[in-house]
C-alpha positions in Angstrom: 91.9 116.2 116.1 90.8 113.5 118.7 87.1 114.9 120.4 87.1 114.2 124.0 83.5 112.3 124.1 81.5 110.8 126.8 78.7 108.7 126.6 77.3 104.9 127.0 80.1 103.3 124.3 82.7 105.7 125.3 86.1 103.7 126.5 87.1 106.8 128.9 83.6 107.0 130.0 82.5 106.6 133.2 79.3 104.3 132.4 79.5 101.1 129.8 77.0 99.1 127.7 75.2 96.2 129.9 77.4 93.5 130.5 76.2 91.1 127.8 77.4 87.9 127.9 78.0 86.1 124.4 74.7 83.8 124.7 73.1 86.9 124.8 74.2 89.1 122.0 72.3 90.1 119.0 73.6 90.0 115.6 70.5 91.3 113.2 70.9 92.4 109.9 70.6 96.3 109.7 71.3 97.0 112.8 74.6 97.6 115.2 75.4 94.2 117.2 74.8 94.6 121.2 78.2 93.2 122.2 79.1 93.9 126.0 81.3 96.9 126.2 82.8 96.6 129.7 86.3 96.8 129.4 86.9 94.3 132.6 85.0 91.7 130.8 87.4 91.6 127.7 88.0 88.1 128.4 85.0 86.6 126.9 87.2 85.3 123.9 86.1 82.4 122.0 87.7 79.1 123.4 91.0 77.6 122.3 92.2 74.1 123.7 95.5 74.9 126.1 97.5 71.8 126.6 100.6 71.5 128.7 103.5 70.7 127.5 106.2 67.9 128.5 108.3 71.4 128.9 105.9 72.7 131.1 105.6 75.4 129.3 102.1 76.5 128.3 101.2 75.9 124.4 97.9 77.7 123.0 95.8 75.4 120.8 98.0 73.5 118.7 96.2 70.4 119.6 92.4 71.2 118.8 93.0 73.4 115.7 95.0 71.7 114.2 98.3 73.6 114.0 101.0 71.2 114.2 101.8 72.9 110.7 105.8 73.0 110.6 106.1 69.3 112.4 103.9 68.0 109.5 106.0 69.5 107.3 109.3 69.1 108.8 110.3 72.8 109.3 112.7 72.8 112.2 113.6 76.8 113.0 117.3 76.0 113.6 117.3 74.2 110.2 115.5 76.4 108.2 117.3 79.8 109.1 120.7 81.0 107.9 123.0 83.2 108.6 125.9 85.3 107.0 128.3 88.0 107.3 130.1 89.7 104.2 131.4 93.4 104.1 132.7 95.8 101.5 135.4 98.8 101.2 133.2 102.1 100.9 134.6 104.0 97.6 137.0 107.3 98.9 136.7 105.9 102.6 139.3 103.9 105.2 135.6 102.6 106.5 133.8 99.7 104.8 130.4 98.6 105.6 129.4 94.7 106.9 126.4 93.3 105.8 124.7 90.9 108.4 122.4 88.3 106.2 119.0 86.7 108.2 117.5 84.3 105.5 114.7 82.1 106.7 113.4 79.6 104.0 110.1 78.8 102.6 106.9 77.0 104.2 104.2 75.3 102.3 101.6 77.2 102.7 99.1 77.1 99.3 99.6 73.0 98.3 99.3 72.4 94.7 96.0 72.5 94.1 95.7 76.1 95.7 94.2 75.5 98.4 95.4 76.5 101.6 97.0 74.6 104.3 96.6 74.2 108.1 98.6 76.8 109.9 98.9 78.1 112.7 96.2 80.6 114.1 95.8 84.3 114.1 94.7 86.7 117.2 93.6 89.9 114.6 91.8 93.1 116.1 90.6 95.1 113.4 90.4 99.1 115.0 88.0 100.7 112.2 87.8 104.8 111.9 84.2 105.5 111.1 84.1 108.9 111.6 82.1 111.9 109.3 85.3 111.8 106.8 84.9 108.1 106.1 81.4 109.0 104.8 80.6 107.6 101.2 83.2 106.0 99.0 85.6 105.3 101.9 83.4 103.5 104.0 82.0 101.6 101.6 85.5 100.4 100.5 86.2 99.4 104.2 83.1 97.2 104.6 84.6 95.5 101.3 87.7 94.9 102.2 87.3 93.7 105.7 84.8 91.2 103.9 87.1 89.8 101.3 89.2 89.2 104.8 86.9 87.4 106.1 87.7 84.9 103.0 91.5 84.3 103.6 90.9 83.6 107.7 90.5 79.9 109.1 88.7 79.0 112.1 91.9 78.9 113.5 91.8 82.2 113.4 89.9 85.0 116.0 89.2 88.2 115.4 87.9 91.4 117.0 86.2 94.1 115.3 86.4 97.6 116.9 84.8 100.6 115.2 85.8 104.6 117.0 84.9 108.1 116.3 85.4 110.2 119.3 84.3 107.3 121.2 85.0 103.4 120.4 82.7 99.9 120.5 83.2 97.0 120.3 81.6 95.4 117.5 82.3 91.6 118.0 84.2 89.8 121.0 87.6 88.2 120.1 85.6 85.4 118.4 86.9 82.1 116.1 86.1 82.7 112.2 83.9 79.7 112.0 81.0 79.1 109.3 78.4 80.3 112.0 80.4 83.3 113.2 81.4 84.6 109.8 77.6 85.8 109.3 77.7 87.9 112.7 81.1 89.6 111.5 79.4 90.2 108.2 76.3 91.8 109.7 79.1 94.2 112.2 81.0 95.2 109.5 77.6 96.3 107.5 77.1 98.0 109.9 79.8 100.3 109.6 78.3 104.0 108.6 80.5 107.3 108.6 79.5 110.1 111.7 81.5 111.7 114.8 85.2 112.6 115.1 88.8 110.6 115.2 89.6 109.8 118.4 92.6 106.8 117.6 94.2 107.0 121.1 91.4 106.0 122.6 90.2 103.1 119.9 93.8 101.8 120.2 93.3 101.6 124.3 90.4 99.4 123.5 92.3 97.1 121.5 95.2 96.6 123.7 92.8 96.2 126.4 91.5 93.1 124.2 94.7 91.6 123.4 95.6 92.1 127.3 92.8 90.8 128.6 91.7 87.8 126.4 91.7 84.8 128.1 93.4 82.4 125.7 96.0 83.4 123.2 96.5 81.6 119.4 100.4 81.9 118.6 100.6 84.9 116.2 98.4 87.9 117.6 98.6 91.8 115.9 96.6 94.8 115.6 95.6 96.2 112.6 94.5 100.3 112.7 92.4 101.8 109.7 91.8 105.7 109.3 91.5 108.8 107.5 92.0 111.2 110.2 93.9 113.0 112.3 94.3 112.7 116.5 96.9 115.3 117.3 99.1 113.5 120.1 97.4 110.2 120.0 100.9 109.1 118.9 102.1 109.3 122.2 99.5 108.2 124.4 99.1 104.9 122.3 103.1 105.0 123.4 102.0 105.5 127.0 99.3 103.0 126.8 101.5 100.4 125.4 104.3 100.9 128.5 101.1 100.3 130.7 99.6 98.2 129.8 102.9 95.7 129.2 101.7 92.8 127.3 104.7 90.1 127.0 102.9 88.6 124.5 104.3 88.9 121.0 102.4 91.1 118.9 102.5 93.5 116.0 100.8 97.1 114.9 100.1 97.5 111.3 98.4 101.2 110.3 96.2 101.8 106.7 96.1 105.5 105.9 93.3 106.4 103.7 93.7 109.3 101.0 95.7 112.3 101.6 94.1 113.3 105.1 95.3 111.0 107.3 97.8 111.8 109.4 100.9 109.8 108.1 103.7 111.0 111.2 100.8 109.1 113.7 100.3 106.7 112.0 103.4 105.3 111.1 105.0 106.1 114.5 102.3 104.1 115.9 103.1 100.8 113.7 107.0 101.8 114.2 106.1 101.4 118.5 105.7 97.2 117.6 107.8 97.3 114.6 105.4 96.9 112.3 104.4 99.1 109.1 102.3 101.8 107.8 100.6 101.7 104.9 100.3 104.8 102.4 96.8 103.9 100.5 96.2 107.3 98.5 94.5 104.7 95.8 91.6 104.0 97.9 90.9 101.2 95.9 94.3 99.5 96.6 92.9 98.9 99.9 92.0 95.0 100.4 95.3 94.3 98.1 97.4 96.1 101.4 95.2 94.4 103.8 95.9 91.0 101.7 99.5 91.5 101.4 99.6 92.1 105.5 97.9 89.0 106.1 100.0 86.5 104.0 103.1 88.2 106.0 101.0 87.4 109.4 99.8 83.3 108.3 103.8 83.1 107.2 105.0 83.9 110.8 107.2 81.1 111.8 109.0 82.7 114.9 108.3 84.6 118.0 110.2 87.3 120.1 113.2 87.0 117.8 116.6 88.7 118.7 119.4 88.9 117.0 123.2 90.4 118.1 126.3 91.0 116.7 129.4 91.8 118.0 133.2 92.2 116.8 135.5 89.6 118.1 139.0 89.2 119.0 141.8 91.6 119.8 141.9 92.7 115.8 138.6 93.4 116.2 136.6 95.6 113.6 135.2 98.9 114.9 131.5 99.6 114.4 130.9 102.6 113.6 127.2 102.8 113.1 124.3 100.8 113.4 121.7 102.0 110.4 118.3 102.0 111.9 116.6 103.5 114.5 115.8 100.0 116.5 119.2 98.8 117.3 120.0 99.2 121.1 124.1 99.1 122.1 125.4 97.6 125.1 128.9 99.2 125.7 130.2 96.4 128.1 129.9 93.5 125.4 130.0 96.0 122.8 127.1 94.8 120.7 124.3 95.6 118.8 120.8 94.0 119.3 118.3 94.2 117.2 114.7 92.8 118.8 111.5 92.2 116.7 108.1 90.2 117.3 107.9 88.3 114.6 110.1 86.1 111.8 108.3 85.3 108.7 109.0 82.1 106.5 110.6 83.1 103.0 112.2 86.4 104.2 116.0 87.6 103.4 116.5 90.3 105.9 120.3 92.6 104.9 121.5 94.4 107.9 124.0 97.0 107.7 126.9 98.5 109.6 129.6 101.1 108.9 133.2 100.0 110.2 135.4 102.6 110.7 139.2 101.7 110.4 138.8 99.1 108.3 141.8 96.7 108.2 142.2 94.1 105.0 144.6 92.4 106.8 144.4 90.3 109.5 141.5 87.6 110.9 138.6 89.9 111.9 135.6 88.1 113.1 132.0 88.8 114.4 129.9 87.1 116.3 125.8 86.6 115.1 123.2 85.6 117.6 120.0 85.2 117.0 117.3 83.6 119.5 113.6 83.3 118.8 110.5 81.2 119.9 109.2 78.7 117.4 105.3 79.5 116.5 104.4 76.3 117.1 106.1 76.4 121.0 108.8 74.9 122.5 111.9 76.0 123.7 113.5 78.8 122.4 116.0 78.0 119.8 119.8 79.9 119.8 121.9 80.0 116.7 125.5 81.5 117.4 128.1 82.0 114.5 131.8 83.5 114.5 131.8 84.8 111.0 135.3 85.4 109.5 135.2 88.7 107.4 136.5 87.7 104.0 134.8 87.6 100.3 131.7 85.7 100.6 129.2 85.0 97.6 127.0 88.0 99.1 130.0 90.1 98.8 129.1 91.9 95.7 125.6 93.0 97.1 126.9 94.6 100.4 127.1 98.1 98.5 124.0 98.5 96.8 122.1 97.2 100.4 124.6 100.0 102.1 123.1 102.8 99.4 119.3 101.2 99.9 119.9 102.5 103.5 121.5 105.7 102.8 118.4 106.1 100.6 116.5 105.5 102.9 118.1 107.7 105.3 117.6 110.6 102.9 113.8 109.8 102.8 113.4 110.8 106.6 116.4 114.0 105.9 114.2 115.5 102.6 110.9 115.1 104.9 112.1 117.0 107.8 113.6 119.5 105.3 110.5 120.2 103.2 108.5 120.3 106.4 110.0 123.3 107.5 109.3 124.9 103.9 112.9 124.2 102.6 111.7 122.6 99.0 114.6 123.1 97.2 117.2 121.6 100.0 114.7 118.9 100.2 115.1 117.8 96.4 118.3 118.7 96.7 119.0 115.4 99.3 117.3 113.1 97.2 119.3 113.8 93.9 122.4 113.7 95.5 121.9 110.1 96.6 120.2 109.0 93.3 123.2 110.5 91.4 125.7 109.1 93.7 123.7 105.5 93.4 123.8 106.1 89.2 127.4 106.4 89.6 128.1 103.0 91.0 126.7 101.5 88.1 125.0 98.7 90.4 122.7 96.2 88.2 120.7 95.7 91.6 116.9 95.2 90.8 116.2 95.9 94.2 118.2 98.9 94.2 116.2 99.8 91.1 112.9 100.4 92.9 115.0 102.2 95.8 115.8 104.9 93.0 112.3 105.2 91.4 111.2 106.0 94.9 113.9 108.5 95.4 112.9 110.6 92.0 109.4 110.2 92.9 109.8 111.8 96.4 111.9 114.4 94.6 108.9 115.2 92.6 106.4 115.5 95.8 108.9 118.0 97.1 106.7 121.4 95.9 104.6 123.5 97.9 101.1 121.7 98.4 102.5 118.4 96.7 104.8 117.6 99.5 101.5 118.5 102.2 98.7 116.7 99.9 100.6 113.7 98.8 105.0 113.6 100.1 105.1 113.8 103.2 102.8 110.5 103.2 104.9 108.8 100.8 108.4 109.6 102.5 107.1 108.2 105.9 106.3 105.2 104.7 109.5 105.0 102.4 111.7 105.8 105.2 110.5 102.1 106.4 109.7 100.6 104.0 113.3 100.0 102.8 115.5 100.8 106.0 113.9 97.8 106.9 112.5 95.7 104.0 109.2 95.7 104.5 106.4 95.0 102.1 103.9 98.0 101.1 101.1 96.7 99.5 100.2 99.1 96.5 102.2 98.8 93.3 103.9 101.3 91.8 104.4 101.9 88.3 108.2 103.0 86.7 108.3 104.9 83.3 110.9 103.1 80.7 111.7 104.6 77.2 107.9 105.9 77.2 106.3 102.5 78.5 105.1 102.6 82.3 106.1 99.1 83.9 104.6 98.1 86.8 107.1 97.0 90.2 105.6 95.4 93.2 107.1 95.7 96.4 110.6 93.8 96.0 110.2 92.8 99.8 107.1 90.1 100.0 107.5 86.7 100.7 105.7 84.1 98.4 102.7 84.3 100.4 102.1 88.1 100.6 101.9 88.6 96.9 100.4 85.4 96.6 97.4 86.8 99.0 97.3 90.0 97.0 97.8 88.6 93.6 94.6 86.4 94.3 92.5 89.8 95.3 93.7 91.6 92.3 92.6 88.7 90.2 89.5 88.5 92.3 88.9 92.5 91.4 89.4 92.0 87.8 87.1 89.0 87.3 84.1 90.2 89.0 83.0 93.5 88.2 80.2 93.5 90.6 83.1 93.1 93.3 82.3 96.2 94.9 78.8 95.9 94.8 78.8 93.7 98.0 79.5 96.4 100.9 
């Protein structure tokens, strides 16, 4: 629960740290950097070059750092993005569902050699929980992992470290990860030792101050949250915070639970605010491989403020019945569905579903898919508009087995709130019903696949104490994971005729599991990998 402290490096404190400029910080090793704490100077960021634009629109170091990435390559947004529509009859229904197809294609990233390309740079605060819980094996872990970060960032890139209990510092400022600068984040994040209580409201007020504040901005900024605990209500004053404090800028929330006492309803109602994700950990060793994968799907962003709309056409026009997830908004006078999110990552297929009621097979039905988004690299904001004709397409055949990875995950968020009011059986009960229905269909869907290994595995976390120590966290997260196609980070392992296979998340882009592939080979190679914390 979220302790209500005062004191020098307390955010909601009256009195702050001296007002230490960066020529006069102190980085030694041992000790806890002196880093200004004033909230009203948060915009002592490291420099980026601004240039202006023949647009005259403002464009954030592209020129000095080096980020004319998709130029050099030839990745224009308009051209690299595609769109379909297909739909399919539901089985004992008049309705049918329609399947609205986002594919964005690859970047170069890695070049053959494996080493990495320029790209474009990354605005990362890292909000560390270092409260008495974290103590031993935990905290040791996070000083590893945000380490092995440090080896996947550019100087392109800036980042902030932040480290709360019941009160929050600031660790670094919002700093470039240069040469020089990666020995100060190394001595802050050694410096990381377990004590006090979780207070993740106010930590997360501190970082949205930082990303409010800062004086420049690199195209691709997000916040990532790491703890163990629980801060009863901090969900919705992080909400609150977020309405006042307004940033415009595009940005993205991703949470790390560690073990079984975090709180997973916080923390993945936080990351659900800014669309991004939550991440189960109960492995704590799993944890750089999740903070890996999250990277590569933040160095593959290719888009910005993206929006996309769909809405039936003509006087034949299709009737939607329902919009599946919780993020689509409806404006009844156009009568579409919009669908808003911060960010578009390169090498993505994104499958979202509708159900249309009345479904007619005769007659020209049509719908009409917008989608507008803001390169990465700056310029104007590019529009794509199709009238799709509703007719047998080549993603025809995989409209059903996306329409049951929804319903499953549907039932994820049903068997929760069921087994959370003590109803275990009715709980279980959910989850087999849709796994037996998705059996039935006979689907050879791989994807579809891991959706039903999830399903029987929640069914088995549905027992008194299981579902407290270990579901509940697990169905959160699944809820998300594939309503929406997210990645997860930690692999899970299927059991075939006696063999246990292992399945990574079917949702990465070439980049995420290329980042987490490269720390699990990292892991295995060196056993003195965790000897460095």
């Amino acid at each position: 629960m979220g302790n209500q402290c005062t004191g020098i490096d307390d955010f909601q404190g009256q009195q702050f740290a001296p007002n230490i400029s960066a020529q006069n910080e102190v980085f030694v090793e041992g000790r806890v950097p002196i880093v200004g704490q004033n909230p009203s100077r948060f915009n002592d960021d490291d420099i980026i070059t601004v240039y202006q634009s023949n647009n005259n629109r403002l464009n954030y170091g592209r020129n000095s750092l080096g980020q004319g990435y998709m130029t050099a390559q030839k990745y224009n947004l308009r051209d690299n993005i595609s769109i379909q529509a297909s739909s399919h009859g539901l089985t004992n229904s008049q309705n049918a569902a329609l399947m609205i197809t986002i594919k964005s294609n690859d970047i170069l990233l890695i070049n053959q050699k494996g080493q990495e390309c320029l790209r474009q740079g990354i605005d990362l605060v890292c909000l560390i929980d270092h409260s008495g819980s974290m103590q031993g094996e935990k905290i040791k872990l996070v000083r590893k992992t945000l380490k092995q970060m440090l080896t996947f960032l550019q100087p392109v890139d800036r980042l902030c470290l932040i480290m709360f209990d019941c009160r929050c510092y600031r660790l670094t400022r919002l700093m470039r990860v240069t040469q020089e600068n990666v020995q100060k984040f190394r001595i802050a994040i050694s410096s990381l030792q377990a004590r006090g209580g979780t207070d993740i409201g106010n930590g997360m007020k501190m970082a949205l101050s930082i990303l409010k504040h800062r004086k420049y901005k690199n195209p691709v900024s997000a916040i990532f949250l790491l703890s163990d605990g629980v801060d009863e209500g901090a969900e919705e004053r992080v909400r609150d915070d977020l309405i006042q404090y307004n940033i415009r800028d595009s940005f993205t929330i991703k949470t790390f639970g560690f073990g079984r006492d975090c709180c997973p309803k916080i923390m993945s109602e936080i990351a659900h605010y800014k669309e991004g994700q939550f991440y189960f950990v109960p492995n704590l060793s799993n944890i750089d491989e999740c903070f890996a994968e999250a990277l590569g799907g933040l160095v593959s962003v290719v888009a910005n403020h993206v929006q996309l709309s769909v809405q039936p056409m003509n006087s034949n026009k299709i009737q939607i019945k329902k919009a599946y997830g919780d993020k689509w908004t409806y404006d009844s006078w156009k009568g579409a569905f919009t669908l808003y999110q911060p960010h578009l990552l390169s090498g993505v297929r994104k499958d979202y579903i509708f159900e249309v009621a009345d479904y007619k097979t005769s007659g020209k039905q049509e719908v009409r898919v917008l989608l507008q988004a803001d390169p990465v690299e700056g310029g104007d904001k590019v529009t794509i508009e199709q009238i799709i004709e509703l007719k047998n397409s080549d993603l025809s055949n995989e409209v059903l087995p996306n329409y049951y990875r929804v319903k499953g995950a549907e039932c994820f968020e049903q068997a929760r709130l069921y087994a959370e009011q003590g109803q275990y059986q009715a709980s279980q009960q959910i989850l087999k019903n849709i796994n037996s229905e998705i059996k039935l269909q006979n689907f050879n869907d791989p994807n579809l696949q891991v959706v039903q290994t999830d399903l029987e595995m929640a069914s088995n976390f549905c027992y008194p104490g299981q579902f407290e120590n270990e579901g509940r966290h697990h169905m959160h997260q699944l809820h998300i994971v594939h309503m929406y196609q997210k990645s997860r980070g930690v692999q899970i392992n299927q059991n075939q005729d006696g063999q246990i296979i292992s399945l990574d998340c079917q949702y990465q882009n070439n980049l995420q599991k290329q980042y987490k592939d490269q720390t699990r080979e990292i892991k295995q190679n060196d056993p003195n990998y965790w000897n460095d914390c």
